[in-house]
Every structure is written in C-alpha cells, then in structure tokens.
C-alpha positions in Angstrom: 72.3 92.6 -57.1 72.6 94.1 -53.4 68.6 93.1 -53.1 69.4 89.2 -54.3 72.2 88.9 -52.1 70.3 90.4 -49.1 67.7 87.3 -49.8 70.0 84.6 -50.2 72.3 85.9 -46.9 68.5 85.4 -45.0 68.2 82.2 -46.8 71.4 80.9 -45.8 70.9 82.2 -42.4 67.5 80.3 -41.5 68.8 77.4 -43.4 71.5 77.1 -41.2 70.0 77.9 -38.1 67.1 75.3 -38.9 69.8 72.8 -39.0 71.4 73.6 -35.7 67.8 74.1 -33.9 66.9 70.5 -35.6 70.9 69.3 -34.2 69.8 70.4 -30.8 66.8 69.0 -30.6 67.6 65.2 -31.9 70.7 65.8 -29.4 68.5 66.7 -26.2 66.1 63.4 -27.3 69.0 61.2 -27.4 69.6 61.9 -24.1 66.3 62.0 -22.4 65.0 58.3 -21.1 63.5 55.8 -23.2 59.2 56.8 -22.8 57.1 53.6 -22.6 54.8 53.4 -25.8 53.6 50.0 -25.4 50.6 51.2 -22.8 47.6 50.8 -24.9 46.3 53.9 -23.2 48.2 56.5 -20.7 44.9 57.5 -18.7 42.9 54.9 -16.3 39.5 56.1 -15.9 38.1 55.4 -12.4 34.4 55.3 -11.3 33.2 56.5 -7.9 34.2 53.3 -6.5 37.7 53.3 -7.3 37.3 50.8 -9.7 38.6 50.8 -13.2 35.7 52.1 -15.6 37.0 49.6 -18.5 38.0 47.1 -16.7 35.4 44.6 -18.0 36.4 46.0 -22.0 40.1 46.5 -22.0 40.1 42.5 -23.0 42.1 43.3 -25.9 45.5 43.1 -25.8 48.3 45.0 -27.3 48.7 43.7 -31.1 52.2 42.9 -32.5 53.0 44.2 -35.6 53.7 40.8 -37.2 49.9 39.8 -35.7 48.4 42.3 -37.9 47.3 42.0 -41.8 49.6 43.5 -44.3 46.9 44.9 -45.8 46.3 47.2 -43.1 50.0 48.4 -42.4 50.0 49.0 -46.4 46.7 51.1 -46.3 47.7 53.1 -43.1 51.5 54.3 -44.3 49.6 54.8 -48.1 46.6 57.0 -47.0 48.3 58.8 -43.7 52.1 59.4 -44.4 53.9 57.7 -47.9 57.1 58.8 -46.9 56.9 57.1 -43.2 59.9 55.1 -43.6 62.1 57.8 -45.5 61.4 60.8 -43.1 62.8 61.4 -39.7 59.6 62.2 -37.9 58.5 65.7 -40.1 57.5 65.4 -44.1 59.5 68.8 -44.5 57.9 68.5 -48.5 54.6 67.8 -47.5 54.3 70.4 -45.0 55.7 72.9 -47.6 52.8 71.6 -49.7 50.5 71.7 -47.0 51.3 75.2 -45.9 50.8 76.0 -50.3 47.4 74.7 -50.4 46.2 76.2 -47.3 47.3 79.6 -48.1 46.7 79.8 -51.9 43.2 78.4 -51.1 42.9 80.7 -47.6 41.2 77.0 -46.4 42.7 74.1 -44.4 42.3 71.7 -47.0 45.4 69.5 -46.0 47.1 68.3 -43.4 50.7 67.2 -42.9 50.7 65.2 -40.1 53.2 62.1 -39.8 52.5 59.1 -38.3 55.1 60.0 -35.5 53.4 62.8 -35.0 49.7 61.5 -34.8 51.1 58.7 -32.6 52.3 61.2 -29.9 48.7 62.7 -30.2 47.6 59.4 -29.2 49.7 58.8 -26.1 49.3 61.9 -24.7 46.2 64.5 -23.9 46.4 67.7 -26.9 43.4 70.0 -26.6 44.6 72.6 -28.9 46.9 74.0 -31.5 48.6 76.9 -29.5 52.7 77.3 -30.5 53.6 76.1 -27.1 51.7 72.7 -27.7 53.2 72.3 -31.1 56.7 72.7 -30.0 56.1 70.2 -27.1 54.5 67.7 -30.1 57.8 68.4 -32.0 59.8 67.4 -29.3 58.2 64.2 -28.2 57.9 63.1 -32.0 61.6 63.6 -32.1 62.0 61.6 -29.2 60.0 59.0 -30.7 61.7 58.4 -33.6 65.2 58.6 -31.8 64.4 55.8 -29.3 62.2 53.5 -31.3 62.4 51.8 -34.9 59.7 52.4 -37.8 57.8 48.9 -36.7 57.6 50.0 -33.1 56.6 53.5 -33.8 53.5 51.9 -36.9 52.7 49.2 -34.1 52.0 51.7 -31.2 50.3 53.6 -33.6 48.1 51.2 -34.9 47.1 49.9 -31.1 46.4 53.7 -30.0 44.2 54.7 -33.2 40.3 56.0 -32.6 38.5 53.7 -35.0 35.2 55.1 -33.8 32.2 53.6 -32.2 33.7 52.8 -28.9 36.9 51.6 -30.3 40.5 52.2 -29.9 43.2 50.3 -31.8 43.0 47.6 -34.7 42.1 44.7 -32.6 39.3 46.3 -31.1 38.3 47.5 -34.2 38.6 44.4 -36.3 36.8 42.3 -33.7 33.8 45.1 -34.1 33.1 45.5 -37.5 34.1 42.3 -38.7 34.4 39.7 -35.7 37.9 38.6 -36.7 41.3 39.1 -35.7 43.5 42.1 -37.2 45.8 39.3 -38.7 42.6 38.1 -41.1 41.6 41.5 -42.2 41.4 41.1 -46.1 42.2 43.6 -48.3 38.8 45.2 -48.8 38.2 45.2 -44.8 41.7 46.5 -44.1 41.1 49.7 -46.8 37.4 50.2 -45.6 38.8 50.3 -41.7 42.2 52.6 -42.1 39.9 55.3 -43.7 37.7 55.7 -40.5 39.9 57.1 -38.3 39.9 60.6 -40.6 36.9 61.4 -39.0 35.2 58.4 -37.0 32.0 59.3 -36.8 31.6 60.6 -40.6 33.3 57.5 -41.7 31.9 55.3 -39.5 30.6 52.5 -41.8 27.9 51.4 -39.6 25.7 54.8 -40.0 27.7 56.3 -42.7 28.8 53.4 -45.3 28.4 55.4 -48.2 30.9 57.7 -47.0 32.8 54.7 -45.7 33.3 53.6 -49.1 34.0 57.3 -50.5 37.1 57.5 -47.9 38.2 53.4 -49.0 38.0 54.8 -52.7 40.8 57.0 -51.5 42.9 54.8 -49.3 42.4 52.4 -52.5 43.5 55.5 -55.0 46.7 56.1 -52.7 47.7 51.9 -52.5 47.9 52.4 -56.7 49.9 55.6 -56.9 52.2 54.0 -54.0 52.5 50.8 -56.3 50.8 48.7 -53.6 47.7 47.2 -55.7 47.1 47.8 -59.4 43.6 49.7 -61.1 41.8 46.2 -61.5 42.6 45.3 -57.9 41.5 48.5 -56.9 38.1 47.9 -59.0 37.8 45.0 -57.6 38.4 45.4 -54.2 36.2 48.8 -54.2 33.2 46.7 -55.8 32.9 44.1 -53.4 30.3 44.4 -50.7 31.6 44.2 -47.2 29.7 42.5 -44.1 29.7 44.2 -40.9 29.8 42.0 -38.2 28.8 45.0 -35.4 26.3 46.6 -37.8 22.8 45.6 -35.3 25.4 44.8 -32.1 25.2 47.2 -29.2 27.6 46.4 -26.4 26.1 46.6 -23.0 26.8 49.7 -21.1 28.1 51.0 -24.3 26.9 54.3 -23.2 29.9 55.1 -20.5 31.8 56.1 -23.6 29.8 59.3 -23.7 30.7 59.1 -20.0 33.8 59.1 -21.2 34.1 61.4 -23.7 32.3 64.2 -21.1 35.2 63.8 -18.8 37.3 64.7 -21.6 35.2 68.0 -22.6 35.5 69.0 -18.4 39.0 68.5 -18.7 39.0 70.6 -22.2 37.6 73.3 -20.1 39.9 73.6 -17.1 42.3 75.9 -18.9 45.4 74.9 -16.6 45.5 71.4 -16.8 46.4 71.1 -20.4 50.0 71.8 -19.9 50.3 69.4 -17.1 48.7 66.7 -18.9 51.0 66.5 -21.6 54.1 66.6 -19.8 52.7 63.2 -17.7 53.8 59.8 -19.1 50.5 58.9 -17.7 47.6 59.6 -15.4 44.5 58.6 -13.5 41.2 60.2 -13.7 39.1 59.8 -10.5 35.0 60.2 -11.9 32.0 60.5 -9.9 30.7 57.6 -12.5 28.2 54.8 -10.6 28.1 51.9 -13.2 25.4 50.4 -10.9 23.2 53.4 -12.0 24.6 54.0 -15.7 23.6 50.8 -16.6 19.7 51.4 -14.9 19.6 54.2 -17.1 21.0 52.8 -20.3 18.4 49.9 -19.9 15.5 52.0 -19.5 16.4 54.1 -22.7 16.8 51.0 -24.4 13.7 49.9 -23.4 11.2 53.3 -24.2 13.6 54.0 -27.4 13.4 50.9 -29.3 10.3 52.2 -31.8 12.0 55.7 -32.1 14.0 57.4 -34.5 14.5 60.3 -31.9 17.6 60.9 -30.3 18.6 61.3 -26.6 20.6 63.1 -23.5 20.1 62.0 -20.2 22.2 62.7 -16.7 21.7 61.8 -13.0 22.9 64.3 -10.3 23.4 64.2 -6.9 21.8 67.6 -5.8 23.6 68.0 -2.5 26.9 67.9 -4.0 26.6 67.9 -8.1 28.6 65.0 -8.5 27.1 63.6 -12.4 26.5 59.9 -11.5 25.7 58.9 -14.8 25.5 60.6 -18.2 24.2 59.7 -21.6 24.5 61.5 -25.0 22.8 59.3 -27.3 20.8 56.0 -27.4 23.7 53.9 -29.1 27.4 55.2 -29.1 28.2 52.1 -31.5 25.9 54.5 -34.5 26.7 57.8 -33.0 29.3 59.3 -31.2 28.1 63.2 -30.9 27.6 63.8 -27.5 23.9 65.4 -27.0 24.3 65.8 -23.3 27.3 68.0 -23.8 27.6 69.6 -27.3 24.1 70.3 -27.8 21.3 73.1 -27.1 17.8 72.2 -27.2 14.7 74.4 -26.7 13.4 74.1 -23.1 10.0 74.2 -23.1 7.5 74.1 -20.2 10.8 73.1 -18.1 11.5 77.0 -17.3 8.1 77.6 -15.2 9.7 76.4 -12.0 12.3 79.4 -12.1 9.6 81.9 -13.4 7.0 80.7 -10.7 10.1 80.4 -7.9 10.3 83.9 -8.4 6.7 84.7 -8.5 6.9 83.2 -5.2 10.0 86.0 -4.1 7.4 88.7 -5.0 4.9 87.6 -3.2 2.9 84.9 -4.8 1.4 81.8 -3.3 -0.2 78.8 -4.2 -3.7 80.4 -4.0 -2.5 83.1 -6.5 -5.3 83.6 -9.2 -5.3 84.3 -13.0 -8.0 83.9 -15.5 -7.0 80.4 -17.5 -8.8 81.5 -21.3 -7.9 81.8 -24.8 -5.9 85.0 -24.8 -4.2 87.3 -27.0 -1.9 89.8 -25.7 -1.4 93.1 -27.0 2.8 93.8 -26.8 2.8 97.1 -27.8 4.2 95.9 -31.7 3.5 92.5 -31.6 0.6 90.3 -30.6 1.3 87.4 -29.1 -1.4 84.8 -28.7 0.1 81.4 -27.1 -1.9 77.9 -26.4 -2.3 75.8 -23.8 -1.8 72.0 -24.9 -5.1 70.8 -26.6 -6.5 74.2 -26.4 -7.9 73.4 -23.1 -8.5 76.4 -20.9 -10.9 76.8 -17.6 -12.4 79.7 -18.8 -12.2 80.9 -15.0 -9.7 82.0 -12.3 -7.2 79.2 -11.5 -4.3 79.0 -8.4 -0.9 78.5 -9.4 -1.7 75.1 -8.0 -3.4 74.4 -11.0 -1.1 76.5 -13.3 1.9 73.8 -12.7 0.1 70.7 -12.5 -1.6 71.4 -15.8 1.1 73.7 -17.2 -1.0 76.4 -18.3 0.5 78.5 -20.4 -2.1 81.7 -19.8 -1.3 81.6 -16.5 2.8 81.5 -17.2 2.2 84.5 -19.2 0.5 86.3 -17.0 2.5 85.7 -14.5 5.9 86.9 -16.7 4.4 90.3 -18.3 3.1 91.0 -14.3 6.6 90.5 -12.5 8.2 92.1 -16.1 10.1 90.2 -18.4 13.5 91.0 -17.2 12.8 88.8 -14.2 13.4 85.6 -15.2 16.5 86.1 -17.5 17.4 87.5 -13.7 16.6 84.4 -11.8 17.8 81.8 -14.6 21.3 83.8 -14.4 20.8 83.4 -10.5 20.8 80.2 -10.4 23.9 79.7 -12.6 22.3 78.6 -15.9 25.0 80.7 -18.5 22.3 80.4 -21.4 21.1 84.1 -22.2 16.8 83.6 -21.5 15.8 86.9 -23.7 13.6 89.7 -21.7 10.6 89.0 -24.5 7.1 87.0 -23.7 7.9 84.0 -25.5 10.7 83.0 -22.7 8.3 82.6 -19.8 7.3 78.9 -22.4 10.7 77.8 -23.2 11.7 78.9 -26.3 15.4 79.3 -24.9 18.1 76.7 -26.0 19.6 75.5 -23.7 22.5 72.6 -23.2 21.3 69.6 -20.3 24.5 69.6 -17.9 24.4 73.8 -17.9 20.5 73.5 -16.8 21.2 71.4 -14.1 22.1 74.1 -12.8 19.1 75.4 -11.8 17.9 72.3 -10.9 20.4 71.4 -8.9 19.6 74.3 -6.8 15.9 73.6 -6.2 17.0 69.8 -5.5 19.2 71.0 -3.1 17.0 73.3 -1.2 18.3 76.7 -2.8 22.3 75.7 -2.4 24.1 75.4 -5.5 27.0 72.9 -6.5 28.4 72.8 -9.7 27.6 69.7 -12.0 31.1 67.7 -12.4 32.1 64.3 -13.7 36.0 64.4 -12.2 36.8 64.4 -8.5 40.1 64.8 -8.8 43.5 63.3 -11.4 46.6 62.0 -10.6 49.9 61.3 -12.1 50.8 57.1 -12.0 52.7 58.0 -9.1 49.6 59.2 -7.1 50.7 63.0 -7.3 47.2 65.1 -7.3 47.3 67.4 -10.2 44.2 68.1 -10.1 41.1 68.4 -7.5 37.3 69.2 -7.7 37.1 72.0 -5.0 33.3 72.2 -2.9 31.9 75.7 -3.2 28.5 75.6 -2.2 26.8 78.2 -1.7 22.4 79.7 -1.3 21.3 81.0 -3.9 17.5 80.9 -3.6 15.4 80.9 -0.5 15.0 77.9 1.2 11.5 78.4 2.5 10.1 79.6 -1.5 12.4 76.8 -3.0 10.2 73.9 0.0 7.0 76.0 -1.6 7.7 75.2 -5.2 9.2 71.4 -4.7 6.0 71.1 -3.3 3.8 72.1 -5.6 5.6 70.6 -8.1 4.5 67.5 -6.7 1.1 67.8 -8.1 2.2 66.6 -11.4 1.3 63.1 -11.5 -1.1 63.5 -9.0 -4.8 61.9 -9.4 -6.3 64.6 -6.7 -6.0 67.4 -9.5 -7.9 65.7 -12.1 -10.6 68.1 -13.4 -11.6 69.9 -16.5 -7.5 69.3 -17.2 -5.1 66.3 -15.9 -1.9 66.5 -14.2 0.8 66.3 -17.2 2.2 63.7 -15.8 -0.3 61.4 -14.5 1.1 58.9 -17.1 3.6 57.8 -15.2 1.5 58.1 -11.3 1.5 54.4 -10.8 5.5 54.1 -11.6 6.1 56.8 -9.0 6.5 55.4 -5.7 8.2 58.1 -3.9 7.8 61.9 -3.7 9.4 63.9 -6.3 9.2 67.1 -7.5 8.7 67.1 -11.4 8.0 69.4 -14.7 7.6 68.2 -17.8 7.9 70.1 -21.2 7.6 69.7 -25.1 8.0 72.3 -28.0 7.6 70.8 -31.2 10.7 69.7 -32.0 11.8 68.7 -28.0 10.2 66.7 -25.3 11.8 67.2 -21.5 11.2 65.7 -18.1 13.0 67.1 -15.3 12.5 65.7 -11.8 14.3 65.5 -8.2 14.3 65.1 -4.7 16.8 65.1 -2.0 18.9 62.0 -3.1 18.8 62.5 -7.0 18.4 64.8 -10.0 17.4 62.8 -13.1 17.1 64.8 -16.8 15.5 63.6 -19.9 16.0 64.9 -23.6 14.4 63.6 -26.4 14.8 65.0 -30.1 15.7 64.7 -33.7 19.4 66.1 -34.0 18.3 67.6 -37.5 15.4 69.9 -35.1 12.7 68.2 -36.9 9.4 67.8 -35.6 8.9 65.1 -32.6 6.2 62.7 -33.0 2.9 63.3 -30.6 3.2 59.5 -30.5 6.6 59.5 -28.5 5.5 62.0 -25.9 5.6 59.3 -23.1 8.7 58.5 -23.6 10.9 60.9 -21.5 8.5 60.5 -18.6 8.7 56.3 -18.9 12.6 56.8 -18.9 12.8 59.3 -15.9 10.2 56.8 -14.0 12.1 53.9 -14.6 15.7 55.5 -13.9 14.9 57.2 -10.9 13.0 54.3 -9.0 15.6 51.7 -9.9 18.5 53.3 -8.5 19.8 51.2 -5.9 20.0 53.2 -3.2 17.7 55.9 -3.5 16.1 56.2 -0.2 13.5 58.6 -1.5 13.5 61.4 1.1 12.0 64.6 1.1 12.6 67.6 2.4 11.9 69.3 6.0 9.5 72.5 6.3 10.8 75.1 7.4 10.1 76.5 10.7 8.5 79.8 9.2 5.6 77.8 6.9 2.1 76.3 7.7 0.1 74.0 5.8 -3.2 74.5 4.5 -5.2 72.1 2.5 -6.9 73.7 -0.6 -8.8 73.5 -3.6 -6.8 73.0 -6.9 -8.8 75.4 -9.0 -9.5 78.0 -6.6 -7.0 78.1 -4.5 -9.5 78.3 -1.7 -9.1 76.3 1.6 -10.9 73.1 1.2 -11.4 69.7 3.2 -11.0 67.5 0.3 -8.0 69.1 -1.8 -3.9 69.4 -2.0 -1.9 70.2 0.8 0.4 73.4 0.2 2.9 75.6 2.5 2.9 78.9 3.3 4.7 81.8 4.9 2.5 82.5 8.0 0.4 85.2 8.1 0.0 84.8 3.8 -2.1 81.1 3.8 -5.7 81.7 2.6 -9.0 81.9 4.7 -13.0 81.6 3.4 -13.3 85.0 3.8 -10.3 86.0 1.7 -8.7 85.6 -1.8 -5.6 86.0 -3.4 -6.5 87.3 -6.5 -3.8 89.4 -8.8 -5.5 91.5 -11.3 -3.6 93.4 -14.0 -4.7 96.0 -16.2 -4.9 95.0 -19.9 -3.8 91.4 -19.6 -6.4 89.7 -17.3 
C-alpha cells in the first residue's frame, strides 16, 4: 500500500509540475514579440561580390494558404501530424507512442514531430539534437502557436518545406515537377509531392519514383484512415501514372545548390556558431562564391559528362588565400542531391606522388635522380607486392624522376617510398594538413588512400601556394540582419614546405602534357596539350574505380573527381574526361592571368635529358639547388639493396 502510494505521490508530482513548467512557458511566449514567419527564408546567401547568390531564382513568391490545392493541405496535416488542429503545438499521445516504439524496438522507427515544430526547424538553423537545442525548439514552437493561427502556422510551413532537387516550398516545387501552380495540383500530384519531403533525395520522384509512389501509397493510406478519400479513390488515385514536368529539365547553374549546401556543412562544423544561429531571427552569409566561374565549370561538366553514367566533384581554389570559388558535388542537383565534394572519400590514385616526390626532394633528390623503370616484384618481408605501370610499359633502364612524373611510373614511385621508408609520406601528407590517415605500407606511395576533395586541397593548396598553407573555406564571414558580425573567417597562413623544393616540383610537374617527353612512354596528359595555354603544374591519377586531375598555378587550384557512387569500375573509355573538364575550367576563368612562379635566388637551371637525367642541349629545363645540378662527368644515381 505504502509502495502504491509512493508512485502515485511521484505521479501527481510530475503531473503537476509538467503543468506549471507548460503554464510558464505559454506565459513567457505571450509576452515575447510577435517573430516574422512570413520570410520565405531567414538566411541571404551572398557571393564574393556582395551580391545575392539567388537572386535570379527566388522568383517565387510567398503562397497564400487559400492559393494552394486542398489536396495538398489535406495530404500534409494527414501524413505529418493528424491531430494539427487539436494540439497546442506538442502531440503529447503521439510522442508517448513514439517514445513506445523506439524503446520496445531499441530503433528509431518513429517520429513525433508536429507541424509547429518542423516549421520552427525551417525558419531557423538546427544542426543537432542536444537537450539545450530541444528546449530552445520547444520554446519557439510555443511561441508559434501563441502568436499565430493554425492557417498561418500550415501556410509558413508549406512555403519553407525542402521538396528536394533544388526546391524550397510548394510553389517552387509544383512549378518543378509538374509546371503548374500549387492551386492546380490534383489529388494524385498533391499525394505524390507531400511524401518527398520525408526524405528528398530517397523520395525524390525524378530518380527514385518507385519509391515516390511507395511514400504516396502511405500519404494515400493516411487520407482514408483520416476520412479524407475512400479505398477506391485511394486505388484510383495510386494507379494513375503521373507526368513530371522537370523529369529531363536541368536549371542552369543548378549546381550552386551544392554550393549551397557546403556552406551549410562549414557552418555544421564550427561548433560555436550553432547556438548563435538559432537565437537570430535572421542572418547573412558572406561566401567566397564567383558565379562568373561556377557557371564555367558547370558548363564544362555538362559538356564532357553528357555520355557518362559516372558521377562528379569538382572545386576551384584560390591558393594564396583558400577562398573555394566554386564547388560542385554532382553533375545534376535536380537527380541528386548527395554532395560528392563534401561527404565523400574516394581512392586517390597517382594524385599522391607530388607529396611523396616533394619529399624525396627534402632528402635530397633531384630531377636527375635515377631508378631502374622494369617489371618488378618486391619482396616485403611477408608479402610480395608486384605493382604496374599503366599499359605495362616500362623502360627497362634507369630513368630521372623527370620521367617518373611525366609518365607516372609507378616502379619508380615505389622505389622511391621503400628508399625514404614508408612512414615518410603519411609524415608529409599530415604536414601539409591533409587529416586522412595515408597507412605506412607500399601500396600508399600509388594512391590507394581515400580521401575526401576539399580535405586534399589541402596539400595542394600548399604547393599552389609556394609551400604556405591556407585553409580551404566557402564563408568569409555571417551577420545578423542588422549587420552585427557573428562570425569571421580569420587568415592564418603559415610555410609548411620549402619554397625552393615546392618551385622544384611545380616545375617538374609541368612536364605532364608536355610533347618534349614523348619517348618509349607519353606524358599522361598530353591529351589535353593543345587546350593548355598557360603554365600549370598538373598530376593526373586513376584506380579502377576513380579517375583524378589535379592542377594549379599561382592564380587558381582546379580538382576533378570522377566515379561511380556505388565504387564500381570506371570505364577506360571515360578516362579523358577529368582532364577535358580541368582544361576547360581553368582556361576560361575570366580573370586568370596565368602567372607562374619566381625562382628562388638559391636555384640554377640546367637543361636535361628526360630519360637520363643527364645535361642535354635539346631536353627539359629543371632547377636546382646549386652545387646539386648534374655535369657529363657525373650522375645521380640511387642504388638500393634488394629493390633496384
């Protein structure tokens, strides 16, 4: 008896002080000003030039509730929240019901979100789920639903809703997929187009319509139970085939979505500014975004992609300060909305020499460096390890690192890892501020590392920027509407490589596409010679499932990523097609003045044979410390025991 009574005095007690905390809640919103909710969206997104980033798409205004099909406000309270005009804000039942399932099941297999509560989502920037961010989301809903009505609240809701591929609210949406306004949406477009918000990109019904129609079956389920339709509507309705107007459409400049959407990630990852994001009725996000040359690169991947099934990542940097110009994630944001350039990890391939043969250079390599280029097969104590060079083309004599990057052999990268040990470029790839772990084994000196585009830029960055480093960022600084700076990116340069090795490498890296080296191999990038005007240092790479191309000089980085997102083997047919998009970016950016850099004081020149590395009259020009550059009565062999 004492034990029941001891439950229902705790009962009683957190009943009760439920019912004050609720009181004191509804009492503080009642009080607080009126928020705005009729902004279509509480963030401007700026580009470099101060200038609106959507300007030219935010075309669509803000829908009245009485503009938009019944159909659609039936679907949206039926599939997302039955009890929206009952409740106060909170579905105490179905979070009780929620919180059953989820623990009974040890899954999260339901949700119990309002409307209210989404719609708050909506207006305001929520990365995660701590306890802190859920009270705040408790209070705001509160305050919703104390200063507006239940039309106001489903109308704001309805303008503010992610309907995937590029689109935010019902009018945008309804224009895309079906080229009509939201008042005309019939009921079998209205049930097909509530459902994708769920999850936009797995219910997108332009790539995804069977599960599109899976997700209508249950907005159409819910619409019978809530007494909306009958079962032979519902049949009816679910049988009927629906055209999509946006099915072959791809917006131009599309891509600054996943522009977009990367700001978003940044601002994910700077820890403090969550909190100060949600408490702003608004703010204004300043990018380093150049439309001019986000639109030259979303042409030329629409151009070189159009017979391709792969998928794609691109970014353009500039080196000196690491500002990300432009950014792409995938070759149509319309069909897919995963974000390549940020979210995913890729197998590097041939792109990783530059950092292995940088430090080579540190200890005390030059161009004229020697190994025997043959079919080899190295003995690693337990393993044996016997890697290729493309084509199975070797020399089948010695060869200077000279001809090692032009032709990318891959005897001569091995060599060169197992002689400076294997811990050495893991070392330099840290170094440089890459924060993907390169493993200490052989197989790392030919790229098998995965690694994500913007945290290899990196590296790059450094060698574009003659051994300084500056950190890759999309946001210069954000505001609140009244101009307040909550946020600023702050310059840290700093050297971390050797100027005079880093001049070496950019160099040689030069000999790429060049028609001087063409001998018992070719350049691997003579392909694109004749689209090159300028000089730039590039590497190129390819695994089978990846193909890279990686290229700079002192005005821009550009970065290439082709792939299949399910890792499946690339096509030998498409290997052109990073280098004809790298081409074509970097020489049509507007103001690219093509510079190169300055030798330093403490080099020479000397013009020498590819193969051999030996001085020669008719050859490639490379740089040297003095006192280290190659005479005709000396070589620069390295010999090591048991590999050469």
């Amino acid at each position: 008896m004492k034990k029941t009574l001891f439950f229902i005095k705790i009962f009683l007690f957190i009943f009760f002080s439920f019912i004050i905390v609720n009181m004191a809640f509804y009492a503080y919103a009642f009080i607080t000003p009126k928020f705005d909710i009729h902004a279509k969206n509480n963030i401007i997104y700026y580009d470099r030039n101060m200038n609106d980033m959507f300007e030219e798409k935010n075309n669509n205004e803000y829908v009245k509730l009485e503009d938009i099909s019944p159909y659609v406000k039936q679907a949206i309270v039926s599939i997302e929240d039955k009890n929206f005009y009952k409740h106060n804000g909170f579905d105490y039942l179905r979070i009780l019901k929620a919180l059953f399932i989820n623990i009974t099941s040890r899954k999260i297999k339901q949700g119990a979100s309002t409307i209210s509560q989404q719609f708050v989502k909506n207006l305001y920037l929520t990365f995660d789920k701590t306890l802190k961010r859920k009270i705040k989301e408790a209070i705001l809903t509160i305050e919703l639903e104390t200063h507006y009505s239940k039309d106001e609240i489903l109308e704001g809701y309805l303008n503010t809703i992610n309907f995937g591929a590029g689109t935010i609210g019902i009018k945008e949406a309804s224009n895309f997929y079906f080229n009509k306004e939201p008042s005309d949406l019939t009921l079998e477009e209205a049930t097909l187009i509530v459902g994708i918000p769920r999850n936009p990109t797995y219910y997108n019904p332009v790539t995804n319509y069977e599960n599109t129609k899976k997700r209508q079956k249950e907005v159409l389920n819910s619409m019978v139970k809530n007494k909306y339709i009958n079962v032979d509507t519902m049949k009816d309705v679910y049988n009927k085939d629906i055209v999509l107007y946006g099915y072959n459409e791809k917006t131009e400049l599309s891509s600054i979505y996943y522009y977009k959407d990367a700001v978003l990630k940044e601002i994910e990852n700077i820890s403090y500014l969550k909190d100060l994001l949600v408490d702003n009725k608004g703010i204004k996000i300043y990018t380093n975004l150049d439309k001019d040359i986000q639109k030259k690169l979303e042409k030329s991947i629409d151009n070189e992609m159009k017979n391709t099934s792969m998928e794609v990542a691109s970014v353009v940097i500039k080196p000196t300060n690491g500002q990300i110009v432009a950014l792409i994630g995938g070759k149509n944001y319309s069909l897919s909305q995963f974000n390549r350039a940020t979210s995913s990890k890729r197998q590097v391939g041939s792109t990783i020499k530059p950092f292995l043969y940088y430090a080579a250079l540190e200890n005390g390599f030059t161009p004229s460096s020697t190994f025997l280029s043959e079919k080899t097969t190295f003995n690693l104590g337990n393993t044996i390890y016997s890697p290729k060079n493309a084509n199975n083309v070797y020399a089948n004599k010695e060869i200077s690192m000279l001809a090692a990057i032009a032709y990318s052999d891959n005897i001569y990268a091995m060599k060169t890892h197992l002689f400076l040990g294997p811990d050495v470029l893991s070392k330099i790839v840290k170094r440089v501020n890459i924060n993907a772990n390169v493993d200490e084994i052989a197989s790392a000196a030919l790229g098998t590392t995965e690694i994500n585009i913007l945290d290899y830029s990196n590296g790059f960055i450094t060698l574009a920027n003659e051994g300084k480093h500056e950190s890759p960022h999309l946001i210069e600084k954000i505001t609140d509407n009244k101009g307040n700076i909550l946020y600023e990116y702050n310059y840290d340069s700093e050297y971390l490589l050797n100027n005079k090795y880093v001049f070496i490498l950019n160099n040689l890296l030069t000999s790429t596409y060049n028609y001087s080296l063409v001998s018992y191999s070719s350049p691997t990038l003579l392909s694109i010679s004749n689209d090159i005007k300028g000089n730039y240092a590039i590497k190129s790479g390819s695994t089978s499932t990846d193909y890279w191309t990686i290229g700079y000089n002192k005005d821009y980085l550009v970065m290439v990523w082709t792939g299949n997102d399910d890792n499946s083997k690339v096509s030998s047919n498409d290997y052109k097609i990073t280098k004809k998009i790298w081409a074509n970016t970097i020489e049509n950016i507007h103001d690219n003045k093509k510079t190169w850099y300055e030798m330093p004081s403490s080099l020479t020149p000397v013009m020498i044979d590819p193969i051999s590395g030996n001085p020669s009259n008719n050859g490639f020009i490379c740089y040297y410390e003095k006192g280290t550059e190659p005479s005709y009565n000396s070589e620069f062999n390295f010999y090591i025991n048991n590999i050469k």
